[in-house]
mmCIF file of the N, C-alpha and C atoms, coordinates in Angstrom:
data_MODEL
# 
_entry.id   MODEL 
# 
loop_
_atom_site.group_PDB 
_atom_site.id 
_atom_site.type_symbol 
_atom_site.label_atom_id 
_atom_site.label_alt_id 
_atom_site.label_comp_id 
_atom_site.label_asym_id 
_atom_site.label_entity_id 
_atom_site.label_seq_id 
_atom_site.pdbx_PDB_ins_code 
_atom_site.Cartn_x 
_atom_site.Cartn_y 
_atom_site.Cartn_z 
_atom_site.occupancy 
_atom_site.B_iso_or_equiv 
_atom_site.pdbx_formal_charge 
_atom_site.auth_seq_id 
_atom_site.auth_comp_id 
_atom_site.auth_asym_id 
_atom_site.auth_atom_id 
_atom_site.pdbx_PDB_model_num 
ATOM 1   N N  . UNK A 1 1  ? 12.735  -19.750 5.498   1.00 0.00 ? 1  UNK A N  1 
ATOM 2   C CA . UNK A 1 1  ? 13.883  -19.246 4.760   1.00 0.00 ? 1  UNK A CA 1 
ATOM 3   C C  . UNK A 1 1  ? 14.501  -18.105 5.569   1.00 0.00 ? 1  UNK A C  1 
ATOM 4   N N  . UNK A 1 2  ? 15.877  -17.903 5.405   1.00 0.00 ? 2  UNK A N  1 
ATOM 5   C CA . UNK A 1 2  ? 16.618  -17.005 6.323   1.00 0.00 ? 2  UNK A CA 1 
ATOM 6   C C  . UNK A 1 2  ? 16.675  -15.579 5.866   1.00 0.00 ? 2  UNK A C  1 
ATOM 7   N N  . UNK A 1 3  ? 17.023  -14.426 6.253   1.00 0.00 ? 3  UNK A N  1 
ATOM 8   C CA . UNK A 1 3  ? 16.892  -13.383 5.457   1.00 0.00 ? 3  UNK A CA 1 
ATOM 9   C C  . UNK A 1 3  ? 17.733  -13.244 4.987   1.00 0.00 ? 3  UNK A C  1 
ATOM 10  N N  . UNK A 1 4  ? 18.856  -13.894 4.645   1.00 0.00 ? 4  UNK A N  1 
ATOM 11  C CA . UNK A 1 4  ? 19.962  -13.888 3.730   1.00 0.00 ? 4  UNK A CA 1 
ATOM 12  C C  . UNK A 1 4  ? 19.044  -14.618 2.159   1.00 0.00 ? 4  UNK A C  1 
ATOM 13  N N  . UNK A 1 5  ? 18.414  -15.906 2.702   1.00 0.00 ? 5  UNK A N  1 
ATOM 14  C CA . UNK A 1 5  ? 18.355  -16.468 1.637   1.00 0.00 ? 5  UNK A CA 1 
ATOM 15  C C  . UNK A 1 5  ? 17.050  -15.667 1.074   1.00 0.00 ? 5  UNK A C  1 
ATOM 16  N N  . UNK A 1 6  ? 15.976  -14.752 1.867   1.00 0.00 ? 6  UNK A N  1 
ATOM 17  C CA . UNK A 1 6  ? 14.978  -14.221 1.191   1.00 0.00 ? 6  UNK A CA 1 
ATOM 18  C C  . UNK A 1 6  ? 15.763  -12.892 -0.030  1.00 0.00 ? 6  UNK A C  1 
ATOM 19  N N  . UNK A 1 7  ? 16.999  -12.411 0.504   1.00 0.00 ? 7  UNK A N  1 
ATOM 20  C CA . UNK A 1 7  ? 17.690  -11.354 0.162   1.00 0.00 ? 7  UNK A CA 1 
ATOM 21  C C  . UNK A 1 7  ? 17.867  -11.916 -1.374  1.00 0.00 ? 7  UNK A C  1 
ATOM 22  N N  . UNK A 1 8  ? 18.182  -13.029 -1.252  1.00 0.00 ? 8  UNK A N  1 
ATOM 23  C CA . UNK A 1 8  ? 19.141  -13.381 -2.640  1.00 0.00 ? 8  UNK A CA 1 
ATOM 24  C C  . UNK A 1 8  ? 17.854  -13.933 -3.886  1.00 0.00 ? 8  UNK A C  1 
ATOM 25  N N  . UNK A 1 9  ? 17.034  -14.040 -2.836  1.00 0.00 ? 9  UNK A N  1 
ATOM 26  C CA . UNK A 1 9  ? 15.776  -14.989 -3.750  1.00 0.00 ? 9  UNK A CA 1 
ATOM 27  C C  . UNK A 1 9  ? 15.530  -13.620 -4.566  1.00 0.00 ? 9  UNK A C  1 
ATOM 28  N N  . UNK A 1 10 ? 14.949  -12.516 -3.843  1.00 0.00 ? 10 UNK A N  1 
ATOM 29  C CA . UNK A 1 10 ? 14.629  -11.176 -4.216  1.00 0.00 ? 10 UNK A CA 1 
ATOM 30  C C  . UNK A 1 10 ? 15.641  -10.999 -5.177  1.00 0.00 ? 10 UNK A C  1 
ATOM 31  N N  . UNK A 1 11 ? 16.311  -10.644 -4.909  1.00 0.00 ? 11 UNK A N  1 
ATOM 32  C CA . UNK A 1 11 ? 17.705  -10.226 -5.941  1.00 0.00 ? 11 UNK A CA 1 
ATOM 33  C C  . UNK A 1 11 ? 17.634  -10.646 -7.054  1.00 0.00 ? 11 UNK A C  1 
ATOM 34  N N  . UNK A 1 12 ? 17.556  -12.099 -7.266  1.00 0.00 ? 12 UNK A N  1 
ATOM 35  C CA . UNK A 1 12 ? 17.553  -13.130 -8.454  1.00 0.00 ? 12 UNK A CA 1 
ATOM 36  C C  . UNK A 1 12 ? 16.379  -12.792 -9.086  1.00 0.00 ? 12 UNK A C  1 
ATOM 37  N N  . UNK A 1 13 ? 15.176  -12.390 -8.024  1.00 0.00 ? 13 UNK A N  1 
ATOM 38  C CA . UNK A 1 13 ? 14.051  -12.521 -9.187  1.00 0.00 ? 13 UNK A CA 1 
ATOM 39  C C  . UNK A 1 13 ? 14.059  -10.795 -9.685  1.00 0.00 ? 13 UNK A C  1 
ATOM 40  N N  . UNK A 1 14 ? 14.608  -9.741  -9.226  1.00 0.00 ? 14 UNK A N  1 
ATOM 41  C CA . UNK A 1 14 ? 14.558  -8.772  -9.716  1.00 0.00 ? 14 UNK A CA 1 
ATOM 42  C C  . UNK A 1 14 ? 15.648  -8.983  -11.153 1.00 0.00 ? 14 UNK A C  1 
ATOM 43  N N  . UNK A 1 15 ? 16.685  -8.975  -10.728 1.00 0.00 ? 15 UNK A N  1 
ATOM 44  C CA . UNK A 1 15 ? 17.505  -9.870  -12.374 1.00 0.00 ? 15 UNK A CA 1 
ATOM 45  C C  . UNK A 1 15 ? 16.733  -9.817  -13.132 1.00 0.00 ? 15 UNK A C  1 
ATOM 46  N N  . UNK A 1 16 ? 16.117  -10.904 -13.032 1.00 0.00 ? 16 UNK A N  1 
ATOM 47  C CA . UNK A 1 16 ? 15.571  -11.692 -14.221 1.00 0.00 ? 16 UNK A CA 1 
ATOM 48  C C  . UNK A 1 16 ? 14.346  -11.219 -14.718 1.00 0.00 ? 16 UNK A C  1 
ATOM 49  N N  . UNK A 1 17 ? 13.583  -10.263 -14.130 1.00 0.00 ? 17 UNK A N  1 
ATOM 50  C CA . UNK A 1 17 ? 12.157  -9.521  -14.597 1.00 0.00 ? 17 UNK A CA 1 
ATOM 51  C C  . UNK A 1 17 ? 13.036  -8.442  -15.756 1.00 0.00 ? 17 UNK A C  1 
ATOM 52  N N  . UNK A 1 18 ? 12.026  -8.429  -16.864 1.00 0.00 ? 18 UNK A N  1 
ATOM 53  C CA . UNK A 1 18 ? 11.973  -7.319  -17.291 1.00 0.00 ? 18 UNK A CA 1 
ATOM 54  C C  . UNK A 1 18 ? 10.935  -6.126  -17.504 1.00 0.00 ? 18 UNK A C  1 
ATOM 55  N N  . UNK A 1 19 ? 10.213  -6.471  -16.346 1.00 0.00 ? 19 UNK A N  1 
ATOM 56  C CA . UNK A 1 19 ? 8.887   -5.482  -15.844 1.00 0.00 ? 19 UNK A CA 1 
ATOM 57  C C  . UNK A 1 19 ? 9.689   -4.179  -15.176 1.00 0.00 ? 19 UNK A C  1 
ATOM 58  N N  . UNK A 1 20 ? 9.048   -3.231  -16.098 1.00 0.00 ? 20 UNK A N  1 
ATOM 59  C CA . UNK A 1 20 ? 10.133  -1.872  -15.476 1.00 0.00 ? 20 UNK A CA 1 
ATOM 60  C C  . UNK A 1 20 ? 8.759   -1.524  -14.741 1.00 0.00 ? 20 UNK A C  1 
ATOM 61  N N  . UNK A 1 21 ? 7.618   -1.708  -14.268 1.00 0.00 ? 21 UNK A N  1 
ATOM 62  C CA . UNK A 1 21 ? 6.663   -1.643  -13.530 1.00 0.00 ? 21 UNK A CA 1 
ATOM 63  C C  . UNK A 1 21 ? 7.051   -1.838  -12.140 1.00 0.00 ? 21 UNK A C  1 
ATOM 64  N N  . UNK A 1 22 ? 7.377   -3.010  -12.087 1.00 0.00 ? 22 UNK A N  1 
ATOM 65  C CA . UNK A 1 22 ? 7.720   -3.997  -11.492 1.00 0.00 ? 22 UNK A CA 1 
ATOM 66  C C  . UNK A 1 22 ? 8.409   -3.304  -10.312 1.00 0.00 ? 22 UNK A C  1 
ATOM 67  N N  . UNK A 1 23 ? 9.838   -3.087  -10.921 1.00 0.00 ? 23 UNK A N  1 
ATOM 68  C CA . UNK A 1 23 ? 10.853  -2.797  -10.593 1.00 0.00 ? 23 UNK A CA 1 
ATOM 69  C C  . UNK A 1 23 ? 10.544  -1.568  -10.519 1.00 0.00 ? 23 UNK A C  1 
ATOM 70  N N  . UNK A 1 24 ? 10.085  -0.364  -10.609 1.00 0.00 ? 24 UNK A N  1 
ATOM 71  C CA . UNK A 1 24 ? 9.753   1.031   -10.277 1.00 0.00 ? 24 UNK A CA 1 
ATOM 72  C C  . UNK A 1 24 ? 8.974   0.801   -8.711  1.00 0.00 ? 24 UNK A C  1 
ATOM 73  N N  . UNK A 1 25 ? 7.804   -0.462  -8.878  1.00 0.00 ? 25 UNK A N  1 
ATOM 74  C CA . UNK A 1 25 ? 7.072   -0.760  -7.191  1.00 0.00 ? 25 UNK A CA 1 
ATOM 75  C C  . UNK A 1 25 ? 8.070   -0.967  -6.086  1.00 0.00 ? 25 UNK A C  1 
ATOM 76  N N  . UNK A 1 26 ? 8.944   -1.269  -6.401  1.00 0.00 ? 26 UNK A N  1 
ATOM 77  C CA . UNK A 1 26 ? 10.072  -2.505  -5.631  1.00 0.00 ? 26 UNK A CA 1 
ATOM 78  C C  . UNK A 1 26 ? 10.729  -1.151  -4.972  1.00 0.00 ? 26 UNK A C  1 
ATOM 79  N N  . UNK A 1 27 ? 11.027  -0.707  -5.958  1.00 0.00 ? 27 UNK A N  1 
ATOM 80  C CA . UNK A 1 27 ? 11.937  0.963   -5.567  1.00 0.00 ? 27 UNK A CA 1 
ATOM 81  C C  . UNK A 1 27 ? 11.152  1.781   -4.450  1.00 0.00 ? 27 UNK A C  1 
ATOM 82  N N  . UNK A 1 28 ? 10.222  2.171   -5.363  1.00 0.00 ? 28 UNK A N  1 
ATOM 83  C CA . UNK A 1 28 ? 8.994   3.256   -4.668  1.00 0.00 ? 28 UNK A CA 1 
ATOM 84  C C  . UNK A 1 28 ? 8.790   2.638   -2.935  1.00 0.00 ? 28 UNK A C  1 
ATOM 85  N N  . UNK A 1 29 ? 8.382   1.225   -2.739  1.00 0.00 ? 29 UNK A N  1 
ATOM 86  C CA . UNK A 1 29 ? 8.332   0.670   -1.246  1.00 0.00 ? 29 UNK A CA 1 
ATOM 87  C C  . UNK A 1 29 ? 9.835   0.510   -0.269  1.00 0.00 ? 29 UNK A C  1 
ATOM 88  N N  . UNK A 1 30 ? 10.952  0.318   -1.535  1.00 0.00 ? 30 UNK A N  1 
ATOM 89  C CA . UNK A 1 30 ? 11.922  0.079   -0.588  1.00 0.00 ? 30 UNK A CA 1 
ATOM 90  C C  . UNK A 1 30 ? 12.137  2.028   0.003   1.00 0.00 ? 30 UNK A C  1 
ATOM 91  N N  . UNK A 1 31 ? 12.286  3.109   -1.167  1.00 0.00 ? 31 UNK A N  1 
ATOM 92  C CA . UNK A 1 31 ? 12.370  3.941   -0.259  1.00 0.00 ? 31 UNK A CA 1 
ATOM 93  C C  . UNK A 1 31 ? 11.577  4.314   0.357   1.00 0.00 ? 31 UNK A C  1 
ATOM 94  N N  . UNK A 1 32 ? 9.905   4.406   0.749   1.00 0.00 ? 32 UNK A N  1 
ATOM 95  C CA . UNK A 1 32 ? 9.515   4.067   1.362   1.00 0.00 ? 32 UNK A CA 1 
ATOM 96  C C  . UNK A 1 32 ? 9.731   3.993   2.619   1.00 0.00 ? 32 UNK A C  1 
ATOM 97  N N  . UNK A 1 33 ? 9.812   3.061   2.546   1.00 0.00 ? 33 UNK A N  1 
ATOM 98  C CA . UNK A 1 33 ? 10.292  2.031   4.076   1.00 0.00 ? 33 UNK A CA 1 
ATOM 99  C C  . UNK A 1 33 ? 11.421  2.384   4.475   1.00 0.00 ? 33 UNK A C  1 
ATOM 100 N N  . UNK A 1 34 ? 12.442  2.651   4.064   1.00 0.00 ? 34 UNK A N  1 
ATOM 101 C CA . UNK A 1 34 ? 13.790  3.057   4.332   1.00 0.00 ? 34 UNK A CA 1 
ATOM 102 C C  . UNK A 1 34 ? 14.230  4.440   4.842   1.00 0.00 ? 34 UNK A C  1 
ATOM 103 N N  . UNK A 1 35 ? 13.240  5.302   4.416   1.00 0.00 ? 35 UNK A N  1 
ATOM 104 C CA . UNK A 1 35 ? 12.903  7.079   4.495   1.00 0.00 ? 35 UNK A CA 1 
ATOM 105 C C  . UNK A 1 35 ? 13.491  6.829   6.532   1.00 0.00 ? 35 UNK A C  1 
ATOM 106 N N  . UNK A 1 36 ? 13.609  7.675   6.826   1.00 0.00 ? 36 UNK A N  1 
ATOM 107 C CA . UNK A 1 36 ? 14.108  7.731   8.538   1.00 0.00 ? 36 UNK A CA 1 
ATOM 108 C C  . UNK A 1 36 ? 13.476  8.856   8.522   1.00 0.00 ? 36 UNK A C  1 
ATOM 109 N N  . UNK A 1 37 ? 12.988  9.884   7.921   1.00 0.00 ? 37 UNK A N  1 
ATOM 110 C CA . UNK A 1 37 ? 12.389  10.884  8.293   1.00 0.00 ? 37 UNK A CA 1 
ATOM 111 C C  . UNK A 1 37 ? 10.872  11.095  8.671   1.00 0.00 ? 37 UNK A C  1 
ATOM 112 N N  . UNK A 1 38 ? 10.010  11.408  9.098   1.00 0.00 ? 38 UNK A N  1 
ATOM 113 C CA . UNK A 1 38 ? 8.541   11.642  9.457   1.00 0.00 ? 38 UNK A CA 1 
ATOM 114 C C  . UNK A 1 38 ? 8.117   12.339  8.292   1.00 0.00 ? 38 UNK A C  1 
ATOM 115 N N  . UNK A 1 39 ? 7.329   11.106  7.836   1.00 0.00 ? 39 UNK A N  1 
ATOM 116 C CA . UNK A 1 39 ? 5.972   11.915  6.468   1.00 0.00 ? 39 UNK A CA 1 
ATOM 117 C C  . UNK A 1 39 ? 5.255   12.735  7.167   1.00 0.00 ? 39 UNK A C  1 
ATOM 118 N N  . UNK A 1 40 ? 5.057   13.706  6.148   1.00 0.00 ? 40 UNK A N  1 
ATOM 119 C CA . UNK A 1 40 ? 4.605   15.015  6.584   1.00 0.00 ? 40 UNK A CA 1 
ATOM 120 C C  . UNK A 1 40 ? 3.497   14.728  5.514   1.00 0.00 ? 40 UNK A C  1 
ATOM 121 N N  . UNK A 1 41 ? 2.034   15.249  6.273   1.00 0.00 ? 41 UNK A N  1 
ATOM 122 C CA . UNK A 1 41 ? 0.833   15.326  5.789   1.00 0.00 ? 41 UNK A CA 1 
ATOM 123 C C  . UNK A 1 41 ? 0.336   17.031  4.813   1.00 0.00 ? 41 UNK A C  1 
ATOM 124 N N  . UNK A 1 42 ? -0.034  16.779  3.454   1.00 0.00 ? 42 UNK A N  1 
ATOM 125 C CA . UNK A 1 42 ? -0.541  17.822  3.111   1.00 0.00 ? 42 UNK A CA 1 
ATOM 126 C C  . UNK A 1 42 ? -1.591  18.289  4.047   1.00 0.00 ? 42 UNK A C  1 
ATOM 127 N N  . UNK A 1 43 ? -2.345  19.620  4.108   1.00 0.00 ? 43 UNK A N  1 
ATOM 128 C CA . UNK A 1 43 ? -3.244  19.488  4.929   1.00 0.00 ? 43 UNK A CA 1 
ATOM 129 C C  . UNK A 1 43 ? -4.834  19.362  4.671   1.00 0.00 ? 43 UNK A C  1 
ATOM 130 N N  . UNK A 1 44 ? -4.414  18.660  3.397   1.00 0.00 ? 44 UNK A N  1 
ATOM 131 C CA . UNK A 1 44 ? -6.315  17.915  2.466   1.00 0.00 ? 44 UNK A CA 1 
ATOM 132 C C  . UNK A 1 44 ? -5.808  16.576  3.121   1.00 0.00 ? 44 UNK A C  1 
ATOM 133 N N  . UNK A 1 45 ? -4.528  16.204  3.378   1.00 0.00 ? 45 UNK A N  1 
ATOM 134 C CA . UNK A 1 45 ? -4.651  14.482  3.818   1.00 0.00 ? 45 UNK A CA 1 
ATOM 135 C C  . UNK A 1 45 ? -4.800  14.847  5.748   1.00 0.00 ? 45 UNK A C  1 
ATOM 136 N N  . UNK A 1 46 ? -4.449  15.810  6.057   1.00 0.00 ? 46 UNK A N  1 
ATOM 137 C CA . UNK A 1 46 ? -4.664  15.953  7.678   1.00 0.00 ? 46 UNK A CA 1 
ATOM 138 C C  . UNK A 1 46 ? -6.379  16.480  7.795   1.00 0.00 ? 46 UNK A C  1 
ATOM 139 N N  . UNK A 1 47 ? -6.921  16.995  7.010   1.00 0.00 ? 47 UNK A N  1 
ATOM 140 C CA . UNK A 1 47 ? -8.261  17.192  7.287   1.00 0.00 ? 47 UNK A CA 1 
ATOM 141 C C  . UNK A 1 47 ? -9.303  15.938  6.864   1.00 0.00 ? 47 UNK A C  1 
ATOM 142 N N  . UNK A 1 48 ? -8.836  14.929  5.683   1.00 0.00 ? 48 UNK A N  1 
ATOM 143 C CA . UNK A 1 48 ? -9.209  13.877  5.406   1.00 0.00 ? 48 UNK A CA 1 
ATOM 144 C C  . UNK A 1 48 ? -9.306  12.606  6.102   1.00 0.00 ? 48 UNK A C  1 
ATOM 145 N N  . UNK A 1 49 ? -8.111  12.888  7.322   1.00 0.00 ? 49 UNK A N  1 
ATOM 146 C CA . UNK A 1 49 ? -8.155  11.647  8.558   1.00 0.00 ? 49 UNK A CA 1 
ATOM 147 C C  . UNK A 1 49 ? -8.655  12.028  9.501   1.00 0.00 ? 49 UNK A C  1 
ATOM 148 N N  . UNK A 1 50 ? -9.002  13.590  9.976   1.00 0.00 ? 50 UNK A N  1 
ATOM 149 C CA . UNK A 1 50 ? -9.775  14.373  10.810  1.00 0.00 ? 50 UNK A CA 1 
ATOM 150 C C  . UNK A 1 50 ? -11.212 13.803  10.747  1.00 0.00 ? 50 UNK A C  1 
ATOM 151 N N  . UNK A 1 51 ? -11.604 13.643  9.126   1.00 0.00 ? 51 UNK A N  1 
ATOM 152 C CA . UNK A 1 51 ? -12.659 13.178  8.957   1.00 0.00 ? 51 UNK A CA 1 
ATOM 153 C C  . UNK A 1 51 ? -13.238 11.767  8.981   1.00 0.00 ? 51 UNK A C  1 
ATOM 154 N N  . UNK A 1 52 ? -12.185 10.965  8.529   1.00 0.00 ? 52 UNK A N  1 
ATOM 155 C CA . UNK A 1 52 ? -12.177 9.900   8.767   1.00 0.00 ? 52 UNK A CA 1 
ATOM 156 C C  . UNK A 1 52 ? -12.148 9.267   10.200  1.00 0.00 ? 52 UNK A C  1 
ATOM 157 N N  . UNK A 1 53 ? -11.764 9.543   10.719  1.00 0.00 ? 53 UNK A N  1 
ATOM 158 C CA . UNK A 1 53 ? -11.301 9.166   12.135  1.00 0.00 ? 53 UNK A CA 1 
ATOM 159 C C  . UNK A 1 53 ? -13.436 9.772   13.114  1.00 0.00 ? 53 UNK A C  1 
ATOM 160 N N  . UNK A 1 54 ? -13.446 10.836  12.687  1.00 0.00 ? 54 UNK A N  1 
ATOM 161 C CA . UNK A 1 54 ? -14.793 10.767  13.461  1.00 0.00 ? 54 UNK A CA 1 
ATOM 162 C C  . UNK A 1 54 ? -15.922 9.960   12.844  1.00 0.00 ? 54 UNK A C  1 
ATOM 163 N N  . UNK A 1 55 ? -15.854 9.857   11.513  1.00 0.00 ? 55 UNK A N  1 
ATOM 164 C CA . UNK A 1 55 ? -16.724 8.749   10.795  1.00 0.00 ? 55 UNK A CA 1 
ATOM 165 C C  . UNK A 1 55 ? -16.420 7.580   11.952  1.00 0.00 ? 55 UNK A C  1 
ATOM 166 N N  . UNK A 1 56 ? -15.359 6.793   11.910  1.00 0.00 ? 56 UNK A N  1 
ATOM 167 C CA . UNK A 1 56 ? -14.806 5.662   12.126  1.00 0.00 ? 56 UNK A CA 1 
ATOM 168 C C  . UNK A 1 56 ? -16.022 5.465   13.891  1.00 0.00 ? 56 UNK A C  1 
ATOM 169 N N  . UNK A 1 57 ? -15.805 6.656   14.835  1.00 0.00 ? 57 UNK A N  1 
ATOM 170 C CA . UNK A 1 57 ? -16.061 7.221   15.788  1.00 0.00 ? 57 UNK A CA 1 
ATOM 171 C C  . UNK A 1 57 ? -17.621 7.086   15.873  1.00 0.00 ? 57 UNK A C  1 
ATOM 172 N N  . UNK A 1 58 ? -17.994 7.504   15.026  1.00 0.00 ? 58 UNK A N  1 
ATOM 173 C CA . UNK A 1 58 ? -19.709 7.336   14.814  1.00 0.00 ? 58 UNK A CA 1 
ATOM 174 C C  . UNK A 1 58 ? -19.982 6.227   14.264  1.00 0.00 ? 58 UNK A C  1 
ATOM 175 N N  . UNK A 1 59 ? -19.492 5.487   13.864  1.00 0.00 ? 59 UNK A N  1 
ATOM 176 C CA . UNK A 1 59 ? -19.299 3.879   13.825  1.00 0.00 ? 59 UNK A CA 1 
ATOM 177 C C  . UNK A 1 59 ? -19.937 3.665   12.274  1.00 0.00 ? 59 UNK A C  1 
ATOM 178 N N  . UNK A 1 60 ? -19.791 4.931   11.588  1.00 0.00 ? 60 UNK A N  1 
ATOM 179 C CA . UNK A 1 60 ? -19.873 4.830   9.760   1.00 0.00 ? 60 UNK A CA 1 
ATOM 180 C C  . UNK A 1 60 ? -18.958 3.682   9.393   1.00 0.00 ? 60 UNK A C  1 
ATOM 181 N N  . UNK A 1 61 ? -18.741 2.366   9.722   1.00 0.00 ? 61 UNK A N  1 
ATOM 182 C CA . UNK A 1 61 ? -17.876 1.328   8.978   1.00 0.00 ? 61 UNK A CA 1 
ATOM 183 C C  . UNK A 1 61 ? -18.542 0.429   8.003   1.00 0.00 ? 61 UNK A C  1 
ATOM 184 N N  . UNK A 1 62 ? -17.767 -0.112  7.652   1.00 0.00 ? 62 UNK A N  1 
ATOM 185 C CA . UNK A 1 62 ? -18.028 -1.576  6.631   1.00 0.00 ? 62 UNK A CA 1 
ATOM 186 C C  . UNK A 1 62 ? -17.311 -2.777  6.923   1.00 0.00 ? 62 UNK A C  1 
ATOM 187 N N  . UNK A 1 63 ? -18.187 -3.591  7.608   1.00 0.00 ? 63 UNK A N  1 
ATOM 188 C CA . UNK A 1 63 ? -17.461 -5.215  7.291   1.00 0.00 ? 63 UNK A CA 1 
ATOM 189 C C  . UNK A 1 63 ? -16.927 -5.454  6.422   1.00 0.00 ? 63 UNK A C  1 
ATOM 190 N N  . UNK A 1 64 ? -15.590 -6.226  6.833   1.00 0.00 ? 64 UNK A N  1 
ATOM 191 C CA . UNK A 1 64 ? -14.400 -6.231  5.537   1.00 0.00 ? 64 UNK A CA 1 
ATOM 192 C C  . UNK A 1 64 ? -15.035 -6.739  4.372   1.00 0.00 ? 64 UNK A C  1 
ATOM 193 N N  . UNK A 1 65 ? -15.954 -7.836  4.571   1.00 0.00 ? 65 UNK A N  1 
ATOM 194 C CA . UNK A 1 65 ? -16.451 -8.450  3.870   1.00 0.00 ? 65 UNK A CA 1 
ATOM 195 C C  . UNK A 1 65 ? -17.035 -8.033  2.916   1.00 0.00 ? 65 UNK A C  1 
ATOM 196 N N  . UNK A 1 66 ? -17.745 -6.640  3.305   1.00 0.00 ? 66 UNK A N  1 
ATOM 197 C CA . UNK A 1 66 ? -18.542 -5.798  2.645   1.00 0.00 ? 66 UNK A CA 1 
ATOM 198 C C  . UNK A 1 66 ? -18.274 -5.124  1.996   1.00 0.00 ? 66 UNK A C  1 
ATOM 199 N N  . UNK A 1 67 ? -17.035 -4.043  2.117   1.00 0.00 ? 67 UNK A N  1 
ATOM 200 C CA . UNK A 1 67 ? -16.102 -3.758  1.628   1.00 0.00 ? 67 UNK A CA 1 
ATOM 201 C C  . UNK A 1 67 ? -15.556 -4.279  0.546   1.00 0.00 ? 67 UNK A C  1 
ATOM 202 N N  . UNK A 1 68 ? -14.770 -5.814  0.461   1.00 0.00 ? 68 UNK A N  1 
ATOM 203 C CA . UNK A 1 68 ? -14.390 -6.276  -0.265  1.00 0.00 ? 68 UNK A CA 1 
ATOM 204 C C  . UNK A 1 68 ? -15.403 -6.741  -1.601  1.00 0.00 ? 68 UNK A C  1 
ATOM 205 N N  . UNK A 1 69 ? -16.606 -6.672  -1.440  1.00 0.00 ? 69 UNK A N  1 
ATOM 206 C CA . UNK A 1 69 ? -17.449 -6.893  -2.431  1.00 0.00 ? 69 UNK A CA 1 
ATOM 207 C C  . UNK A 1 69 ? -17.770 -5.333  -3.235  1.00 0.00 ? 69 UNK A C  1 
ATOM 208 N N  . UNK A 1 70 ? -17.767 -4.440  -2.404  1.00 0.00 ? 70 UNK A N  1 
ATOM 209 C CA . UNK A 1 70 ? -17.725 -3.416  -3.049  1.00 0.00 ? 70 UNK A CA 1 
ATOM 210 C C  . UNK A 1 70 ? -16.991 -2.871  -3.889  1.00 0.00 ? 70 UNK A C  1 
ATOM 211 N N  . UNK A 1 71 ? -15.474 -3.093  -3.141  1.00 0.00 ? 71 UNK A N  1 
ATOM 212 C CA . UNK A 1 71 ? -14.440 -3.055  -4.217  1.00 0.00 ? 71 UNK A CA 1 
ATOM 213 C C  . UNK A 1 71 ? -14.416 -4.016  -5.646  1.00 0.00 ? 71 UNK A C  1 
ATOM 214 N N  . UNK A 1 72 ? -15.056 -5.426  -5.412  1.00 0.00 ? 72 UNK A N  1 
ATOM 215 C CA . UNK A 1 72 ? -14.742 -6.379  -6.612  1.00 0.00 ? 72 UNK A CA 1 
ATOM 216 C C  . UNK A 1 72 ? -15.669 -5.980  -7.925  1.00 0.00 ? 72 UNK A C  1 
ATOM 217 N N  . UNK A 1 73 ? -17.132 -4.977  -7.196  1.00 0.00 ? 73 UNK A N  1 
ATOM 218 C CA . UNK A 1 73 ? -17.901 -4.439  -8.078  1.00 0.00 ? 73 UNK A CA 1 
ATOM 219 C C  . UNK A 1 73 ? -17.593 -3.665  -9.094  1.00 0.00 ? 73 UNK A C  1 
ATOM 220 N N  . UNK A 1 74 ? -16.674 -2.927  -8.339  1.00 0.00 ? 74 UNK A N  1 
ATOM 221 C CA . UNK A 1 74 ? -16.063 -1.223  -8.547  1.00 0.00 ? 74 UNK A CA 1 
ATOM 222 C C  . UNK A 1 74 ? -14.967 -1.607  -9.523  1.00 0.00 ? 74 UNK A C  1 
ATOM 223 N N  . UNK A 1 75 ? -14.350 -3.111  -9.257  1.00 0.00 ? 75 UNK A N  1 
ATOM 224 C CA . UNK A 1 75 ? -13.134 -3.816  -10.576 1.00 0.00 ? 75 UNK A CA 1 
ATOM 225 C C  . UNK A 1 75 ? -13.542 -4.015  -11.673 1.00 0.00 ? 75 UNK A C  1 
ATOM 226 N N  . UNK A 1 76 ? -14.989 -4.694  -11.569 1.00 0.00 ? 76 UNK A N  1 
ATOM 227 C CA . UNK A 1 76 ? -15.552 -5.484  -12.905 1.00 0.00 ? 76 UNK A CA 1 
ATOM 228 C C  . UNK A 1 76 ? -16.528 -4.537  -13.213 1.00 0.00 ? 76 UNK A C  1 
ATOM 229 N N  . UNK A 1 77 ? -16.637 -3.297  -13.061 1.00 0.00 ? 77 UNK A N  1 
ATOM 230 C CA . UNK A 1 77 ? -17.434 -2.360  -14.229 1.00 0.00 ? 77 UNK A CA 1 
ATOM 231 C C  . UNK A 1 77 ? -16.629 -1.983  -15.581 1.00 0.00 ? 77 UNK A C  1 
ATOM 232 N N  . UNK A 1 78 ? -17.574 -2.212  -16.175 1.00 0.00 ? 78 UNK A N  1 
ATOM 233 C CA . UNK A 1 78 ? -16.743 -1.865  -18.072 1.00 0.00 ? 78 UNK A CA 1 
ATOM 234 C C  . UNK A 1 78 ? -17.318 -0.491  -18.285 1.00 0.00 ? 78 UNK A C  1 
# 
């Protein structure tokens, strides 16, 4: 599909939702994405990738796989 025709598909299906959820996500990513300016990091999120990044470094990871089961755990607790 062309990006004209993805444009219009989008369009049509925003119309027709009446998920103000929905349509608040749609917003929130398009500006987002659209911003031209450089996100600027609080500095709990610049000391948090400081940290992350040497974890990553010391090779503290998780197979996606592993990961992803962890997360599905972490869904289905009541």
């Amino acid at each position: 599909m062309s990006t004209d025709g993805l444009k219009i598909d989008l369009i049509s299906r925003i119309v027709n939702t009446s998920d103000l959820g929905i349509i608040k996500e749609l917003r929130k990513l398009l500006d987002f994405e659209l911003e031209k300016e450089a996100y600027l990091l609080t500095s709990e999120q610049e000391q948090r990738l400081c940290e992350a990044k040497a974890e990553y470094r010391a090779g503290h990871i998780l197979p996606e796989q592993q990961a992803d089961e962890i997360i599905e755990q972490w869904l289905n607790e009541e």
